[in-house]
Residue, then its C-alpha position, 0 to 999 in steps of 0.5 A: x763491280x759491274x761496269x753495267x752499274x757504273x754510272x746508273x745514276x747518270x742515266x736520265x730516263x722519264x724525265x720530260x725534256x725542257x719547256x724551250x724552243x716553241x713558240x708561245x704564239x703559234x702553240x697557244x690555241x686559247x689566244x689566238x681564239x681570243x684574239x679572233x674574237x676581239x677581233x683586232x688587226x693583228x699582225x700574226x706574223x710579227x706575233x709569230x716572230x715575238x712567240x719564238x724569242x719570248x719562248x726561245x731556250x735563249x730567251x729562258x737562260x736570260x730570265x734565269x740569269x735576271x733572278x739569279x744575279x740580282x739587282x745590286x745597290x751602289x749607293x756612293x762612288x769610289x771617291x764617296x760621292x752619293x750616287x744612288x745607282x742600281x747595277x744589274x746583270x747584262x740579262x735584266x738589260x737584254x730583257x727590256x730590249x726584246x720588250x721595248x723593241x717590240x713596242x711594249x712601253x707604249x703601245x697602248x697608244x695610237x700616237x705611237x704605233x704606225x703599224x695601225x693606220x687608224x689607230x685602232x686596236x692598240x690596247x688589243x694587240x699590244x696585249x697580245x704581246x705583252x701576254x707573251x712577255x709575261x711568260x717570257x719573265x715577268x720582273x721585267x715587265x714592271x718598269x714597261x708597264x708602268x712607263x707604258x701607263x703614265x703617258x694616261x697622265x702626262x698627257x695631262x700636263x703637256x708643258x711638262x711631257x713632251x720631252x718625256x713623250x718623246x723619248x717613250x715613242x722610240x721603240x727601244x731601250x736605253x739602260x744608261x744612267x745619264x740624263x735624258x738629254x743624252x739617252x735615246x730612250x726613257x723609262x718611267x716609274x711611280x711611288x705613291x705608297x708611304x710607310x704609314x699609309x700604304x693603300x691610304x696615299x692621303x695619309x702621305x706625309x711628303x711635302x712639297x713647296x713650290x719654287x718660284x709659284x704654285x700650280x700645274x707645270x711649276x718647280x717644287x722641292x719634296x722632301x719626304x719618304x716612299x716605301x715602295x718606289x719599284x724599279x728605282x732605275x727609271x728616269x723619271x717618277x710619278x709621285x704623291x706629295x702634300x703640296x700647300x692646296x693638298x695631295x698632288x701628284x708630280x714627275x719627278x726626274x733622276x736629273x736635272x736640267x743642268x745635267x746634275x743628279x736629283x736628291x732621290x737617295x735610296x736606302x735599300x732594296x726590297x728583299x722580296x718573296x718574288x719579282x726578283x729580277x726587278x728592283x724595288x726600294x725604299x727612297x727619301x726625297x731631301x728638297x727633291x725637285x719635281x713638277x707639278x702635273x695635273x691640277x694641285x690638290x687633286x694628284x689622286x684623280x691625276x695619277x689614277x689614270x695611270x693606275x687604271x692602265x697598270x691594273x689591265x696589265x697586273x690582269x693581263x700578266x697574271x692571265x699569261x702566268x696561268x697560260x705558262x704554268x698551264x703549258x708547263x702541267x701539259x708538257x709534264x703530264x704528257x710526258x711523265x710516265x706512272x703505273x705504267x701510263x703517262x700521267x694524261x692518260x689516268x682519269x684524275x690527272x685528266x679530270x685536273x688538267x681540264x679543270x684548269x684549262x677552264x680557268x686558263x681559257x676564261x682569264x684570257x677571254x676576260x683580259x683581252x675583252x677589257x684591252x678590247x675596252x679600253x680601245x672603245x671607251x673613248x667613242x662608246x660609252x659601253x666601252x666606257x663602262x665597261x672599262x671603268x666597271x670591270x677592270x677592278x673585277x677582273x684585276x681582281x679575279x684573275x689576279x687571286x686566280x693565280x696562286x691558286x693555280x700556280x700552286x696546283x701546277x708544282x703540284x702536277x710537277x711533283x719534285x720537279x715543280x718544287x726545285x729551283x731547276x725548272x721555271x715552276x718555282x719562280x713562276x709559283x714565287x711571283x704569282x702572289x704579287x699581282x693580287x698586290x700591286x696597284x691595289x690589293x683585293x678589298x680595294x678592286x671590290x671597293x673600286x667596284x662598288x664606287x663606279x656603280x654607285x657612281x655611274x648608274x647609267x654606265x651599269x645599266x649600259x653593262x649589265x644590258x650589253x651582257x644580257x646580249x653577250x649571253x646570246x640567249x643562254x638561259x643559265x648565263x642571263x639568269x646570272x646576269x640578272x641576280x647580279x644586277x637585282x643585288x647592286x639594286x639592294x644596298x643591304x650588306x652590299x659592301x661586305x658581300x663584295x668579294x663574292x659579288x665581284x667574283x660573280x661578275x668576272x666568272x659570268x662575263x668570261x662565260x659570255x665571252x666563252x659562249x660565243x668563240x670557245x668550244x661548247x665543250x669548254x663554255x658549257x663546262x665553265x658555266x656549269x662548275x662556275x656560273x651554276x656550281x658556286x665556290x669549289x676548294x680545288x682542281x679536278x672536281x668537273x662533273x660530267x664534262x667533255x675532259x678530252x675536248x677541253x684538254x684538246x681544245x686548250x693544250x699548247x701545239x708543240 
């Protein structure tokens, strides 16, 4: 036999290296735009540090390992103890450090960052950040989102948290099961879905019965069930019950004072399509202790704020996979080799790429803008509004954004986006899942449609703050105005609302395009987008400047 063909089929050759080893802040032109453009006081060298661990090849083998070893259940002890433990592999532990150590879990909150002096531009530049987590891997990043948000309800409730406060404030991670007494750092998670009700948390059956009095800040026993309580090795829990003055919602601790364990007994994990590194289970409460936070009868208003900040990061995080799956088409195609060019050079896979480079662009600008919000909404009442009005839009938007375009990424990949060898499939798996969590589509449009109804003032300040946006953009201010002339008629209103809300996230990113991005990029969304109505798939520009939007989005490498 020819030596020369021994071994033929170990030579690697047209195959792109690995996506590792670069820095997501440093290479990301689209982010550092919008973060020009918010214009927030950014610490680009600490970003710039964050980048090279959130893209290091070292950081790419943790996330592999955290969803290849999954989250295992130990449900008794040895001596056949209930323990109700959930193991997880040492990388699941090194992720939450990297992301608590660069203050994820809470700094969304002037109260916890002396890095800003005056305490502006938290929610802006932990959004930076947290962008860059999300692509680092994004299971993790439940359990630091959700403790970052409850401290939007504890605060409610200051006899209660200020032990829990505390604990949040330290930009660390402690993985320990053990009481709080006794661990440097907390986090915390929430359970508001029963089985019966899903969405519909009114219809929660759970019972809670006050110890010794009613009322906020007081001892109840719940017993009850939840169907979903996600990332069940938190230390602590938001969660709704039926106290005897209705739905009220309580902190709900995985011990107690006297250092002994809460009957928070899980029955299993999720089996789930996607966000595998993160554990989420199936609990009973058997006359569980919590405390009542908020006013009693009123734990849907209570934990709402909280939801309100999970919402920002579902949309910040589903903006980040789009930013990833984007950087990984680009490497591919850039490297790839077909009929004898590389896959960027052939004018359809150009036409694709910078189609969804559009896309890509106008997510971030949108996140970034309602971060930008909710650090304003406290003095502005524009700020108010528009975090109120479009944080459901663009949840929404960006959110069921990303399958679609996750799916058009494994496609850019061929084979190599459809093995579990690369990070496309996990990526692809997990992009579903945003859209979900923290209420799905119909009720983003729903929210939507209340908060205008709501506050008519507050969309009146909105639609008036994008008509200046526009600056002057004919096709945009057109677009601003049929939006607001179809809120002033009611006729059919609720049943056009997914068209509607779509409407506003695509006509508010093209504001925010038009005044940072090149003409090339907002001129082209604004055509395909604003002016050009629904399209079935990538790679349908018309007219477009291709080779300036790829140039203008492409990761720097």
């Amino acid at each position: 036999m020819n030596s020369a063909l021994l071994g033929l089929a170990d030579d690697t050759f047209n195959q792109p290296p690995p996506l590792t080893d670069y820095n997501l802040f440093c290479s990301d032109q689209s982010l550092r735009r919008t973060l020009r453009r918010e214009n927030a006081p950014v610490d680009e060298d600490g970003l710039t540090a964050f980048g090279a661990v959130a893209g290091s090849a070292g950081t790419a083998e943790l996330a592999r390992l955290a969803n290849q070893e999954l989250p295992q259940l130990k449900q008794f002890s040895d001596s056949g103890e209930r323990v109700d433990r959930v193991e997880f592999h040492p990388a699941w532990h090194s992720l939450m450090s990297i992301s608590a150590r660069q203050g994820l879990h809470h700094g969304a909150w002037p109260d916890f960052r002396p890095d800003l002096p005056d305490g502006k531009g938290a929610n802006v530049t932990r959004a930076a950040a947290f962008y860059m987590a999300a692509q680092m891997e994004s299971g993790h990043t439940c359990p630091i989102t959700m403790t970052n948000a409850v401290v939007a309800t504890l605060k409610q409730q200051p006899d209660v948290a200020e032990p829990w406060l505390s604990k949040i404030a330290v930009a660390d991670y402690d993985g320990a099961f053990a009481p709080i007494e006794q661990k440097r750092a907390a986090t915390i998670g929430m359970g508001m879905t029963e089985k019966q009700g899903g969405t519909d948390v009114r219809t929660n059956t759970t019972q809670a019965i006050p110890v010794d009095g009613e009322g906020p800040g007081r001892e109840y026993l719940l017993t009850g069930h939840k169907w979903f309580l996600s990332a069940p090795m938190c230390d602590a829990f938001l969660v709704l019950a039926q106290a005897p003055g209705g739905l009220s919602c309580f902190l709900l601790p995985r011990f107690l004072p006297d250092g002994t364990q809460n009957r928070i007994l899980i029955q299993r994990l999720k089996d789930k399509i996607g966000n595998r590194s993160n554990a989420s289970s199936e609990v009973e409460f058997e006359r569980t202790h919590a405390w009542m936070v908020g006013e009693e009868g009123r734990g849907i208003a209570t934990i709402i704020n909280m939801v309100t900040y999970t919402r920002l990061d579902c949309a910040i995080a589903s903006a980040a996979m789009m930013r990833q799956s984007f950087a990984n088409v680009v490497h591919h195609v850039s490297h790839r080799v077909v009929f004898q060019k590389k896959l960027i050079d052939h004018a359809l896979m150009r036409q694709v790429v910078a189609d969804m480079a559009l896309d890509q662009e106008a997510a971030s600008a949108l996140v970034f803008r309602l971060a930008r919000a909710f650090d304003g909404a406290a003095d502005d009442p524009r700020e108010a509004a528009f975090a109120r009005i479009m944080a459901p839009v663009a949840k929404f938007w960006v959110c069921k954004m990303l399958p679609g375009f996750a799916c058009e990424a494994v496609e850019c990949l061929g084979g190599n986006g459809y093995v579990e060898d690369g990070p496309m499939a996990r990526l692809y798996r997990e992009a579903p899942l945003n859209a979900i969590w923290e209420g799905s589509g119909n009720v983003m449009c729903l929210d939507v449609l209340r908060a205008v109804n709501k506050d008519r003032e507050g969309f009146a300040l909105l639609f008036d703050g994008l008509i200046e946006c526009a600056n002057g953009e004919a096709r945009l201010a057109n677009s601003v105005e049929k939006l607001r002339n179809r809120f002033a008629n009611p006729s059919g209103l609720e049943a056009d609302m997914r068209y509607v809300v779509e409407r506003m996230a695509q006509t508010v990113a093209a504001c925010l395009m038009v005044k940072d991005a090149p003409e090339a990029l907002s001129d082209a969304f604004i055509c395909s987008r604003v002016r050009g109505g629904f399209r079935h798939n990538y790679g349908s520009l018309r007219g477009a400047d291709v080779s300036t939007i790829i140039e203008a989005t492409r990761p720097i490498l």
